[in-house]
C-alpha positions in Angstrom: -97.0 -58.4 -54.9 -96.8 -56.5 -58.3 -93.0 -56.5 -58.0 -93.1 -60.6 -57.8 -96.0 -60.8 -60.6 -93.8 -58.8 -63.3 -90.6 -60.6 -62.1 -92.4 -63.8 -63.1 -93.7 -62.7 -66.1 -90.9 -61.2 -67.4 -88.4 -64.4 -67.0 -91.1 -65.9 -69.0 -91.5 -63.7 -71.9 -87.3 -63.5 -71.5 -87.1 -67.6 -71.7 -89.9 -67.4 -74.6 -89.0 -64.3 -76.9 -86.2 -62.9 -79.2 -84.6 -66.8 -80.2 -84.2 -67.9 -83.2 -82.5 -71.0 -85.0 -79.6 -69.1 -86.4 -77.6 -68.4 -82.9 -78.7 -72.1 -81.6 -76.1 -73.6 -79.7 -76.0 -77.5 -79.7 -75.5 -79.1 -76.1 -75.4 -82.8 -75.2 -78.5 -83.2 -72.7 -78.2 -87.5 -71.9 -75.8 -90.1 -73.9 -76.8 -90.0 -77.7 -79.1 -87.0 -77.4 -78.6 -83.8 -78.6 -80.5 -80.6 -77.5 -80.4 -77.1 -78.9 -80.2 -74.1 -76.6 -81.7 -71.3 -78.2 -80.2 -67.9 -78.4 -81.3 -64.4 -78.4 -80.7 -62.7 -81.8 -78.3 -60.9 -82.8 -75.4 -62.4 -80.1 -71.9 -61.5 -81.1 -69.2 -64.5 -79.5 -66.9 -62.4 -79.2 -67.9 -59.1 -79.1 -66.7 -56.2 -81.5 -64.7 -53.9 -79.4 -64.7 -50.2 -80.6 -61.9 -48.7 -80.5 -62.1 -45.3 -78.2 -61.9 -42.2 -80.3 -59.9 -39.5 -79.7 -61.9 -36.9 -77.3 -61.3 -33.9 -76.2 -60.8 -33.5 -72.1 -64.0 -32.5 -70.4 -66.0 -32.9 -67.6 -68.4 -35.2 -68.9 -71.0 -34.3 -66.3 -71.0 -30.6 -66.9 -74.2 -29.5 -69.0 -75.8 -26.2 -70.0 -77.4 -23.9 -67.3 -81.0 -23.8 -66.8 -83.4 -20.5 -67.3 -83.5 -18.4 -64.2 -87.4 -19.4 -64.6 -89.2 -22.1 -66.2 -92.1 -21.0 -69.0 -95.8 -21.7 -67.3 -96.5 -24.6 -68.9 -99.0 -24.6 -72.2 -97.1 -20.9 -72.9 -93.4 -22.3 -74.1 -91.1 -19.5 -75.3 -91.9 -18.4 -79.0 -89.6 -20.2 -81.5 -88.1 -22.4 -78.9 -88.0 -26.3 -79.9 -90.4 -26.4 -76.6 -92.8 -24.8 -78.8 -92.5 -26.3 -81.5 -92.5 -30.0 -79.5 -95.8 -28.3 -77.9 -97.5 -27.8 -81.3 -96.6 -31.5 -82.3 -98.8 -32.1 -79.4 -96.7 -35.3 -77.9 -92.8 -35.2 -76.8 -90.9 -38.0 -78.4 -88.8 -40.0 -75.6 -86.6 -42.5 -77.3 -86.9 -45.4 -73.8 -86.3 -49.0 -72.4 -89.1 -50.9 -72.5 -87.0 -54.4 -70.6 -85.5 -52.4 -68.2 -87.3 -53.7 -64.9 -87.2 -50.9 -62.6 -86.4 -48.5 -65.3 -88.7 -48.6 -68.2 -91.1 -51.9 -68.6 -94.6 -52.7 -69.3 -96.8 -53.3 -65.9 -98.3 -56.4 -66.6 -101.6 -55.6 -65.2 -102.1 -52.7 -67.0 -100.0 -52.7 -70.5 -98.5 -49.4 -69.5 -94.7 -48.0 -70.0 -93.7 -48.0 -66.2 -90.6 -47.4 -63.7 -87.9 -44.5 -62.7 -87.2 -43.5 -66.4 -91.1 -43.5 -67.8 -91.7 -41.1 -64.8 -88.8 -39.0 -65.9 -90.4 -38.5 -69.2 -93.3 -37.9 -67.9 -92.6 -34.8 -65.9 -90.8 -33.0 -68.9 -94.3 -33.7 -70.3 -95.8 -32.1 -67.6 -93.7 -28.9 -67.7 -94.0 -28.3 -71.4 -98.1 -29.0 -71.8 -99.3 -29.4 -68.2 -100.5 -33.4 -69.0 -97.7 -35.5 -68.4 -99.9 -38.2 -70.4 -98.6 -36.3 -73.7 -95.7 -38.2 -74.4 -94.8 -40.9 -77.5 -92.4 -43.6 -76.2 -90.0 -45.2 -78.5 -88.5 -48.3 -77.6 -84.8 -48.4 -78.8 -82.0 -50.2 -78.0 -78.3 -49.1 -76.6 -76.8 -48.6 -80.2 -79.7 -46.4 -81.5 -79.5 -44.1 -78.7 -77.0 -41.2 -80.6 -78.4 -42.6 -84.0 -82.1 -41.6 -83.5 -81.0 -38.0 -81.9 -78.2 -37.3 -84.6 -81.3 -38.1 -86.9 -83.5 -36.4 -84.5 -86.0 -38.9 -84.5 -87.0 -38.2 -80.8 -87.0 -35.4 -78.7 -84.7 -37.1 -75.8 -83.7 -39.8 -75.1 -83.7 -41.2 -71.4 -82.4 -44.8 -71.6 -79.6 -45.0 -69.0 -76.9 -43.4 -71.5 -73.4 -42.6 -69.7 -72.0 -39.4 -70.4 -68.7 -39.5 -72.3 -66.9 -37.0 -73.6 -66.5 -38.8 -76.8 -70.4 -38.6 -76.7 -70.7 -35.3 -75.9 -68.9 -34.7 -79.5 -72.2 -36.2 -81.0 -75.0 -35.2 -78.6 -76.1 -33.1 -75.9 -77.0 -34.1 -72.3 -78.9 -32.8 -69.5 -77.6 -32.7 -65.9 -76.8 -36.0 -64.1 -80.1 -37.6 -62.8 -78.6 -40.5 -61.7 -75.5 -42.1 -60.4 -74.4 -46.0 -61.2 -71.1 -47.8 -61.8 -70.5 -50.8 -63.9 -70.4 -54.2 -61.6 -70.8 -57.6 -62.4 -74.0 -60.1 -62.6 -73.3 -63.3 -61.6 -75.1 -66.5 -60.6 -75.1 -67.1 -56.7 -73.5 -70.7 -57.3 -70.3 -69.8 -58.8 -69.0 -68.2 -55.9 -67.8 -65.4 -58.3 -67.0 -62.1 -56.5 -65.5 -59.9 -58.5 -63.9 -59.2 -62.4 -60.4 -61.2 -61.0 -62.2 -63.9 -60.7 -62.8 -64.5 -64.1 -59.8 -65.0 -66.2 -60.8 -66.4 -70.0 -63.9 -66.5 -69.2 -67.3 -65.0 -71.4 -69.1 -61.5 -69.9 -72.5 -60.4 -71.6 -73.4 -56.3 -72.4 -75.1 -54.6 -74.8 -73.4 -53.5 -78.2 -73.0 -49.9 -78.2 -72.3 -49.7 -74.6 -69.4 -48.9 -72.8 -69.2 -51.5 -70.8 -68.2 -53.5 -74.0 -64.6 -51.4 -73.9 -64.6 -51.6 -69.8 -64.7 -55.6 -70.0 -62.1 -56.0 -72.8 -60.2 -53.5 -70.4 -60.2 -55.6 -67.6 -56.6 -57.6 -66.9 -58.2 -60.8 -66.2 -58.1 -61.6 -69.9 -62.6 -61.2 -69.9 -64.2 -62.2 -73.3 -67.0 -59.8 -74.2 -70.3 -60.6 -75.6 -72.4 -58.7 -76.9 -76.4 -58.6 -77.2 -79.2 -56.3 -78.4 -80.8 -56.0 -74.9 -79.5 -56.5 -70.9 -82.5 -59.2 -70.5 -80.6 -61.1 -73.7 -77.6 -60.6 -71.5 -79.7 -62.5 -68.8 -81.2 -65.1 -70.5 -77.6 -66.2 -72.1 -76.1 -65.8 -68.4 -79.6 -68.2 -67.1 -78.2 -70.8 -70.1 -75.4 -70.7 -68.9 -73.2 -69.2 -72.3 -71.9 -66.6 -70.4 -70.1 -66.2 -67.0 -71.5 -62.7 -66.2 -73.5 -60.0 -67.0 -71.6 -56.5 -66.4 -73.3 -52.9 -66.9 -73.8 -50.6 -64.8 -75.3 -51.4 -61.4 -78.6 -49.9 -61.1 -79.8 -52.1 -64.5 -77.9 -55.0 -62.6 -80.5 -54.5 -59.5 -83.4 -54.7 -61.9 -81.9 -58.2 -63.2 -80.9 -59.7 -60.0 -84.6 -58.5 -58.6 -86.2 -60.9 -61.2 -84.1 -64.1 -60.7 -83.1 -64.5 -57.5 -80.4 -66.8 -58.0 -78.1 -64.5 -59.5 -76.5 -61.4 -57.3 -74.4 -58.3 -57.9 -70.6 -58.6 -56.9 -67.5 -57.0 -58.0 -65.7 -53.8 -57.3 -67.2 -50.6 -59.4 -64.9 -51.0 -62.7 -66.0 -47.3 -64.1 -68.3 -44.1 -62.8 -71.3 -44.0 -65.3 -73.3 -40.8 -64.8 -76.3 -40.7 -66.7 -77.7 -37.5 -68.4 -80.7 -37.2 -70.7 -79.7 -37.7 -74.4 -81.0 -34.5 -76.6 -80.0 -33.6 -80.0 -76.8 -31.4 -80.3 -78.8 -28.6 -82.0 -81.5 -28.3 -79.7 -79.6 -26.3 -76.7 -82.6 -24.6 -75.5 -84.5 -27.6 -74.8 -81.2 -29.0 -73.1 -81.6 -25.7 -70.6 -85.5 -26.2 -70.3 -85.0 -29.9 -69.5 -82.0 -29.0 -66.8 -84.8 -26.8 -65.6 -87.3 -29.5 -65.2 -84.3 -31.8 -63.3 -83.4 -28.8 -60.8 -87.4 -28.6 -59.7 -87.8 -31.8 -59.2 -84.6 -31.9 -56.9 -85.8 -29.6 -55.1 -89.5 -29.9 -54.7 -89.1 -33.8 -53.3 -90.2 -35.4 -57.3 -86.5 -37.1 -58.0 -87.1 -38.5 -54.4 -90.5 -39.3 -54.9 -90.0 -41.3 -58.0 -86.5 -42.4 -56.7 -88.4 -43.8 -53.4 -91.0 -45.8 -55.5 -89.0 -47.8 -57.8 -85.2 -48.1 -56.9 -85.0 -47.7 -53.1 -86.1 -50.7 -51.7 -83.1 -52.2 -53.9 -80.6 -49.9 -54.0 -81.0 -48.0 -50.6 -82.2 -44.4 -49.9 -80.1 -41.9 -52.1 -80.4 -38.4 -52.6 -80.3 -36.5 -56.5 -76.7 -36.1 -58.2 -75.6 -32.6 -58.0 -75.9 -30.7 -60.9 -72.9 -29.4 -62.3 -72.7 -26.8 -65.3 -70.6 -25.5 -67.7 -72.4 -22.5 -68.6 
């Protein structure tokens, strides 16, 4: 019943927020009369398309090694950013608050919720013992290595894909969770996959990969580009774009709120996703991998997993950590 109730209330605030006059879009509604549909801000038609920097091989999912033993928590390690983060009294978690599924606002209680909130949450836990003491920061995808090259937060845990172009800029924790980019399309259009769409217009968000991975595709795509997935949706419910493609756990959390839109489409890439932290900070990096490797084995990752993602995406077990050193 909650799912449904913040489904409903989220294509409403989606249909209702974030337009604005200067990215209307005329569109002839009966003969002689002309409607505006409005668009999210910010839409770029077409996209900018990065160009990939040059980046050194790695394997992207490879982090730093946890402690042998994580600190009690209330007694973090003397000089450690853990205790420094502890005498701030909050951690700083740089999040998604219109991710349904991932990071959202419960609509009956105003509260940050979902699989990434909870995330946060338990790194709260292991450095102070309250996993209450925790500052969210809603960002968007292109402030995710800006605010931790400018260490504005702590972490950030907002879906980011591990590169090894990012790696040059930021650190990442172990993988804590698995997703490839797919395609979001409406049910009507009898689109199944990215060869099915030659010329036409694909929505992500700017600073995202999956920006490069649509102007990758062969099919010719056009890629748009929007502050937010939900603009991605709204655009895609309007009917100014053809598809929405990121990766396909975000997907699930769109297709769960309007149900005439599904996932399709071969995976294009492999998008593990590691907890952003600022390249400087490697003992927090090691604490946090810490946090990760208890809660794959004490039943948390599962627990959390279970209670927001499986009934859409299926049972699943954690990644496997890999490290480096």
């Amino acid at each position: 019943m909650r799912a449904r109730a913040t489904a409903s209330l989220v294509a409403v605030m989606l249909l209702a927020a974030g337009c604005g006059a200067d990215g209307e879009q005329p569109r002839t509604v009966t003969a002689g009369v002309t409607a505006s549909v409005p668009r999210p801000l910010n839409v770029a038609d077409p996209a900018a398309v990065p160009s990939a920097a040059p980046a050194p091989n790695c394997d992207p999912r490879a982090s730093l090694r946890p402690p042998g033993a994580l600190p009690r928590a209330g007694a973090m390690p003397a000089g450690s950013r853990m205790a420094q983060i502890a005498e701030r009294g909050r951690l700083v978690v740089g999040i998604d608050q219109n991710a349904y599924l991932f990071g959202f606002r419960d609509p009956a209680s105003g509260e940050l919720v979902g699989f990434e909130i909870d995330f946060a949450r338990e790194i709260a836990r292991a450095i102070f013992g309250d996993p209450s003491k925790v500052q969210f920061r809603a960002i968007t995808t292109a402030d995710r290595i800006p605010v931790l090259e400018n260490k504005q937060v702590d972490l950030v845990i907002r879906t980011m894909s591990m590169t090894c172009e990012r790696w040059q800029k930021v650190s990442f924790s172990s993988e804590y969770i698995a997703s490839r980019q797919r395609l979001l399309v409406r049910k009507a259009d009898g689109i199944r996959d990215f060869s099915d769409m030659a010329g036409k217009k694909v929505c992500a968000t700017k600073g995202s990969t999956s920006i490069v991975t649509i102007a990758e595709q062969p099919a010719g795509l056009i890629p748009v580009s929007t502050d937010s997935t939900l603009d991605c949706l709204v655009l895609l419910q309007q009917g100014q774009v053809d598809a929405v493609s990121t990766i396909d756990i975000l997907l699930a959390g769109l297709a769960a709120q309007d149900p005439t839109t599904e996932v399709v489409g071969h995976p294009a890439t492999d998008e593990p996703a590691g907890i952003g932290v600022p390249k400087e900070h490697e003992d927090l990096v090691r604490f946090v991998n810490g946090v990760l490797e208890r809660m794959r084995s004490d039943g948390t990752w599962t627990r959390i997993y279970d209670r927001w993602l499986r009934e859409r995406l299926g049972s699943a077990t954690p990644p496997v950590a890999v490290y480096r050193d």
